[in-house]
C-alpha positions, -999 to 999 in steps of 0.1 A, spaced: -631 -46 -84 -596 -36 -75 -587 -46 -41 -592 -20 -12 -624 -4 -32 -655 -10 -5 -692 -1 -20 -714 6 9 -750 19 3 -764 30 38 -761 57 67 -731 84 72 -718 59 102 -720 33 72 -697 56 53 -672 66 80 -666 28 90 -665 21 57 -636 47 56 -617 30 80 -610 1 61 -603 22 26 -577 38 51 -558 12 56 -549 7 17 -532 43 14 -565 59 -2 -566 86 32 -540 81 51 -522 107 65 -487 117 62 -474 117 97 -480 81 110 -498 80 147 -490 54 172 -523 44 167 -528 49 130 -497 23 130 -511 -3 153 -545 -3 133 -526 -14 103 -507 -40 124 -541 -56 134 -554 -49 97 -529 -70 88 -533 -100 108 -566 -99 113 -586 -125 91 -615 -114 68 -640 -127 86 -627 -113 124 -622 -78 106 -658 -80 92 -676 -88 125 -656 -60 137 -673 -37 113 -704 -47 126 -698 -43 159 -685 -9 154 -717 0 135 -737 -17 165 -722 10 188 -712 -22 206 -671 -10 219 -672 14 250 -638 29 263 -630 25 296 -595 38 304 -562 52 284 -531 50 304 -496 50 299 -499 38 261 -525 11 273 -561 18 261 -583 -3 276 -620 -12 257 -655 -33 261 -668 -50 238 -705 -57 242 -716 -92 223 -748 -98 214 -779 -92 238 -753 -74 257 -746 -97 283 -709 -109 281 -687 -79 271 -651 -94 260 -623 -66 277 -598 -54 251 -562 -37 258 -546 -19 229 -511 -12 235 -505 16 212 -471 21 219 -459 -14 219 -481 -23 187 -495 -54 206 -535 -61 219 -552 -88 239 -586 -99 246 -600 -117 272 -622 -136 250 -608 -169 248 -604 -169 215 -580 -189 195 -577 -163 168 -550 -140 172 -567 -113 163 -603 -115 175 -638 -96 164 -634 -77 195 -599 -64 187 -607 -56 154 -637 -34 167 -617 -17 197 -593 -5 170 -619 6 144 -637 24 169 -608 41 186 -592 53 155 -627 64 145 -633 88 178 -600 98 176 -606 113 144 -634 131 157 -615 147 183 -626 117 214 -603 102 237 -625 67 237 -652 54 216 -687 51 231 -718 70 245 -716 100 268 -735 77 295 -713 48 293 -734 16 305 -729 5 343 -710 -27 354 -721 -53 382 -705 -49 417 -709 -72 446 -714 -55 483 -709 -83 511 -720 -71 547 -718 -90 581 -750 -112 589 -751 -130 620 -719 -155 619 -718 -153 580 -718 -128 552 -749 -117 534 -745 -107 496 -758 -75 475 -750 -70 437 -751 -40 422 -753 -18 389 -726 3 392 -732 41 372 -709 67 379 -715 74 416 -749 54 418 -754 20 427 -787 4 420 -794 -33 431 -796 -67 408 -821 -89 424 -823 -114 397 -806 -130 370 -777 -107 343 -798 -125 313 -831 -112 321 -819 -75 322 -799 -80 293 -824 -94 273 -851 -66 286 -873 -94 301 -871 -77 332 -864 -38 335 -834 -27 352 -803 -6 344 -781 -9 315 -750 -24 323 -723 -48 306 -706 -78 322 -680 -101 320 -670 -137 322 -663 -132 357 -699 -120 366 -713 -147 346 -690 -173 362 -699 -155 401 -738 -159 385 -736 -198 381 -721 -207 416 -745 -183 433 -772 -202 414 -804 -196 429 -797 -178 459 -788 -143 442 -789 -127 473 -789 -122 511 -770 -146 531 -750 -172 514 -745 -205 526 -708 -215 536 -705 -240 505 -714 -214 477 -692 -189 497 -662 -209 491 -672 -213 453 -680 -179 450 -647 -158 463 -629 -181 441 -650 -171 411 -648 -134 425 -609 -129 419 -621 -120 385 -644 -92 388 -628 -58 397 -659 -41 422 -658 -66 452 -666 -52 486 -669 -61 519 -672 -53 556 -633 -55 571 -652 -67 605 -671 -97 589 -639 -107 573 -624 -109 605 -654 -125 620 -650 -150 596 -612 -161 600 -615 -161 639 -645 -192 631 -617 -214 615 -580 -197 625 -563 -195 655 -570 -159 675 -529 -157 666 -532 -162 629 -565 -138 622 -544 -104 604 -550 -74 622 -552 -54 591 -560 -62 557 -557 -43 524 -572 -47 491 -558 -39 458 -563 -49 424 -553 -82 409 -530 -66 385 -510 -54 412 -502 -87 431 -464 -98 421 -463 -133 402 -431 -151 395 -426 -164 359 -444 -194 366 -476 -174 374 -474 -180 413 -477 -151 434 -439 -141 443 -441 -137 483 -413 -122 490 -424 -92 470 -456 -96 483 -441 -93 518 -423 -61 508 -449 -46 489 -473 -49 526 -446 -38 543 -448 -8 524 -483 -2 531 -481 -12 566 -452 17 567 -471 46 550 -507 35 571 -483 45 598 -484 78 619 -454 102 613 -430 110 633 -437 146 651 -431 177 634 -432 157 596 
């Protein structure tokens, strides 16, 4: 069989991933190269056999969901079997580059393989991203003062409505316990372990510590500003507690080039904030 001929003998979505791969050896191509078209080549081309096929099967699993396009940078989930641990994938289609959180050694993973299948797919078919119309939820953590401490509440987060986790990511995923569908990452998993059996309510100081750290890499983290506050006057100096504080997304923390946060851009970039929190001047 000459190479680039795929035999499938199944569904239409059988057929139409099937098409992606016959694609990418000239059989459908169009004439006028997309940016996307281009980097789905790139990754057909240094993806291995085996990552590209596992991508297939994802793709046919309905497994990638999109979850953002900006500025050339398409960010995907991936879910993984039993749907617990869903890899994050960034296509940069202008750039013709991708990365996966996965932890995988391969340079192109399953999961990349998958996002670009599936993206290139719903793009044909008129779709910004690749998924269903309800995409699934994703787990968000809700911290409210308690006494002295901080009491914990995770959440299923859909759209505008939150509905609570009270026990453990694996028995929802695995429908052992009913609850809403959602997808989570290494970051939830990791938060999961060092809350170990106390899911909820108030945590204890120790697994507090543990937990914050293991928190830095999940993207919905809330909390009370007061029982923050609370909390630093226990162990700081009155002096040293901030009197205001302001979140914002890990991405947008300046690091230097040897991946320490840069402070004095960090400095300018509060100042900044502190500036436009600010009243104006009368009359602007």
């Amino acid at each position: 069989m000459p190479r680039g001929t795929v035999v499938f003998l199944g569904s239409r979505r059988d057929l139409d991933v099937a098409a992606a791969l016959r694609d990418h050896d000239g059989c459908s191509v169009p004439a006028q190269q997309t940016a996307i078209q281009k980097l789905f080549e790139a990754i057909r081309s240094a993806a291995g056999s085996a990552a590209w096929s596992r991508g297939v099967e994802l793709v046919r699993a309905d497994a990638v969901s999109g979850e953002s396009d900006e500025d050339g940078e398409v960010a995907l989930r991936v879910s993984t079997r039993g749907g617990l641990i869903s890899p994050g994938v960034t296509l940069f289609t202008e750039d013709q580059d991708w990365d996966c959180d996965c932890g995988s050694r391969e340079d192109v993973c399953e999961h990349v393989t998958a996002a670009i299948i599936a993206l290139r797919r719903a793009r044909g078919e008129g779709r910004a991203l690749p998924g269903p119309e309800k995409a699934p939820g994703r787990i968000g953590y809700r911290f409210t003062r308690e006494g002295s401490g901080l009491a914990l509440e995770r959440v299923v987060v859909s759209g505008e409505h939150e509905a609570p986790l009270s026990t453990t990511l694996a028995a929802v995923a695995s429908g052992r316990v009913e609850g809403p569908e959602f997808v989570a990452t290494q970051g939830d998993l990791a938060a999961e372990q060092a809350l170990g059996a106390k899911r909820s309510g108030r945590i204890p100081r120790g697994v507090l510590v543990t937990l914050l750290a293991k928190l830095a890499d999940c993207p919905d983290v809330r909390l009370d500003e007061a029982s923050l506050r609370q909390r630093l006057r226990a162990s700081l100096s009155a002096y040293k507690v901030p009197r205001q504080f302001f979140v914002c997304e890990k991405s947008q923390l300046p690091f230097t080039d040897s991946g320490k946060i840069d402070k004095q851009r960090l400095a300018a970039l509060l100042e900044a904030r502190v500036l436009a929190a600010l009243p104006g001047e009368p009359g602007n």
